[in-house]
C-alpha positions as CSV (number, residue, x, y, z in Angstrom):
1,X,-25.4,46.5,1.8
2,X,-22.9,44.5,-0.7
3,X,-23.9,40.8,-1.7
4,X,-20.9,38.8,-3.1
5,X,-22.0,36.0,-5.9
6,X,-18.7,33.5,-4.9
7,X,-17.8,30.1,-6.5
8,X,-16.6,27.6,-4.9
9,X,-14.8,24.5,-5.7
10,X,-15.6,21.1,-4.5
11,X,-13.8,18.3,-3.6
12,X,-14.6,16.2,-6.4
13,X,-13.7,19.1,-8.6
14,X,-17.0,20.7,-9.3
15,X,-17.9,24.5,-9.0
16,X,-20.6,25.9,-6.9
17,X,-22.0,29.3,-7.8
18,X,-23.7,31.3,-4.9
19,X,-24.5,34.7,-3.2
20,X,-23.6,35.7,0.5
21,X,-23.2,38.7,2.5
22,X,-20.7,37.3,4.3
23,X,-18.8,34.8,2.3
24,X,-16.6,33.4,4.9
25,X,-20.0,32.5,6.8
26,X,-21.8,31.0,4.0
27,X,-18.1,28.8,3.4
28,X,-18.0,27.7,6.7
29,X,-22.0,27.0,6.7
30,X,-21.3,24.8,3.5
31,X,-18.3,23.3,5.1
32,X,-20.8,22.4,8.3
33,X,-23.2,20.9,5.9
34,X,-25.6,23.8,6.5
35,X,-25.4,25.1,3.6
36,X,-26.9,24.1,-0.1
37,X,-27.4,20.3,-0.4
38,X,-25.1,20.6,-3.3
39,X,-22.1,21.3,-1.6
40,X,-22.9,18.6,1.2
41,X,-20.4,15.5,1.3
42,X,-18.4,17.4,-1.6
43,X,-15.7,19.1,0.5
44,X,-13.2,19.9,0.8
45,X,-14.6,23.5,-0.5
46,X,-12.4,26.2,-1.4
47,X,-13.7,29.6,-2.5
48,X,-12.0,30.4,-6.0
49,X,-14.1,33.6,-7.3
50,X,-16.1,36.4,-5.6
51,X,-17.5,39.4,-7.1
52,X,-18.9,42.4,-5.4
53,X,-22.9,43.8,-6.3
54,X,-24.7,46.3,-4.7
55,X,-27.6,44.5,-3.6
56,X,-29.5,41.8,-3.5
57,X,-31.4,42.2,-7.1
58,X,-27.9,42.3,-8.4
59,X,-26.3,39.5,-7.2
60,X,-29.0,36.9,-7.9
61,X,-28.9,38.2,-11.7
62,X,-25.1,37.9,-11.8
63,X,-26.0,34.4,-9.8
64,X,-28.1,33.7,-12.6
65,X,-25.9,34.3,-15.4
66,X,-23.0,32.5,-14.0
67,X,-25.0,29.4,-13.4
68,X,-25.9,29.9,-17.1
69,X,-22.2,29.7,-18.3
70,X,-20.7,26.6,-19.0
71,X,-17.7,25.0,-17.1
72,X,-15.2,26.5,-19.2
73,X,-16.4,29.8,-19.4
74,X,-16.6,29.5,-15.3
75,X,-13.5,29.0,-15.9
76,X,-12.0,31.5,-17.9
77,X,-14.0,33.7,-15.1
78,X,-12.2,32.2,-12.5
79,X,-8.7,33.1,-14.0
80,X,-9.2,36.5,-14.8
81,X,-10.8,37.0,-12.0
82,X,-13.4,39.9,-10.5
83,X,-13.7,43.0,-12.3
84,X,-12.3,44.9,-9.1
85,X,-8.9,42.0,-8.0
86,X,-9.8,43.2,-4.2
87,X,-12.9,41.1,-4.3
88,X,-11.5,38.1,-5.6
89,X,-9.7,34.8,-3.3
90,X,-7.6,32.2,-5.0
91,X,-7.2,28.8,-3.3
92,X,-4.3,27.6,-2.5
């Protein structure tokens, strides 16, 4: 089954890294404050990145090395976007 690792952005700007089967889910769980504690009271949220792995194991190391990356290099990811451009959502 395919996890996504997504990133969302916050209201106040900041990024969120996470994994999800189902990312619209998880955004609307964030968005009813029953997601991460992180993302509660930050919203509006808007899913800017999402990448494709092929299971569970997979995502939570990409997970991990995202987090790992600083702002600008979350960035940069964010504007070239996932390695397959099906996968990926731009807001607005």
């Amino acid at each position: 089954m395919v996890y996504w690792v997504y990133i969302l952005r916050c209201g106040d700007g900041s990024l969120y890294t996470g994994i999800a089967h189902d990312v619209e889910r998880r955004l609307a769980a964030h968005a009813g404050g029953r997601g991460a504690k992180y993302t509660r009271g930050r919203g509006p949220l808007a899913v800017v990145y999402r990448e494709a792995c092929p299971d569970k194991s997979a995502a939570l190391r990409r997970e991990l090395a995202i987090k790992a990356m600083t702002r600008a290099e979350k960035l940069r990811l964010i504007e070239a976007g996932a390695p397959d451009e099906t996968t990926r959502e731009r807001d607005g």
